[in-house]
N, C-alpha and C positions, 0 to 999 in steps of 0.2 A: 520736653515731654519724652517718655520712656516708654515703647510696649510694655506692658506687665500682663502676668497670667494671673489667674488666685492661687496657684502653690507660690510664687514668687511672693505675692503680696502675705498669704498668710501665712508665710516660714519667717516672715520677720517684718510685722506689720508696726512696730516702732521707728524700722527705719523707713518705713515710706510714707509715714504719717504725714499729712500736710503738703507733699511734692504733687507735683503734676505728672500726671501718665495719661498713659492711651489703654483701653482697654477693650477688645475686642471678642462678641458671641451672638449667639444667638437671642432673642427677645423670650422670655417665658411666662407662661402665669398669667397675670393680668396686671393692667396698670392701673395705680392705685393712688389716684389722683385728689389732691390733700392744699385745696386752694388755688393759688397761682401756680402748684409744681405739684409731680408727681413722684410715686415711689414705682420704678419697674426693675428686676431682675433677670440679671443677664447669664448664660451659661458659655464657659469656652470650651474649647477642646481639651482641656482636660476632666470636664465633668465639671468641675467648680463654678459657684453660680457666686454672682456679685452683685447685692443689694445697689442701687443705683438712684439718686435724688436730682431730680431736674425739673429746669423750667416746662409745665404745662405744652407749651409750643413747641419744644423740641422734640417731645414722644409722641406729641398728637402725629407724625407721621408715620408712625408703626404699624401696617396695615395687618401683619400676624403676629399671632404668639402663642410660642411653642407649648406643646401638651405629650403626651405617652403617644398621641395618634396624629400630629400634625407640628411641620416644622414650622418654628416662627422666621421674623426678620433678621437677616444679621445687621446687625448693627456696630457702629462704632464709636466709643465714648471716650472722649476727650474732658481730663478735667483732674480737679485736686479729690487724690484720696486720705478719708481719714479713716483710723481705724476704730475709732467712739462716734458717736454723733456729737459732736461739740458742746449742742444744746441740753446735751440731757448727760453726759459723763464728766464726772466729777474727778477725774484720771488728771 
């Protein structure tokens, strides 16, 4: 596993397609939970925010999320990034 940031990942998101990273920010928005897993997005320190897909149980511990007026949980994600959703890019 590799930290990445999103300019690392989106200055050349072919070559990190499918690898394993660590990816480190703040929780934002709202989680947007879609069966057994959820959609939450995360922001790092450079501003760039990272759509993020997991199991239900792993985000159910996110006690904040961040807004214009309140900071969320930092968080830290561990996991294969891709740069299409698999199931829906014909890439």
């Amino acid at each position: 596993y590799r930290v990445v940031t999103t300019d690392l990942l989106l200055k050349k998101p072919k070559t990190w397609n499918q690898q394993l990273v660590v990816f480190k920010g703040e929780a934002i928005g709202d989680i947007m939970a879609r069966g057994d897993n959820a959609w939450i997005n995360v922001q790092d320190d450079s501003g760039g925010v990272m759509g993020v897909w997991a199991p239900r149980e792993q985000v159910a511990g996110i006690q904040y999320l961040g807004d214009y007026l309140h900071t969320g949980d930092f968080i830290k994600i561990k996991g294969q990034f891709w740069r299409a959703d698999p199931m829906r890019s014909h890439d």
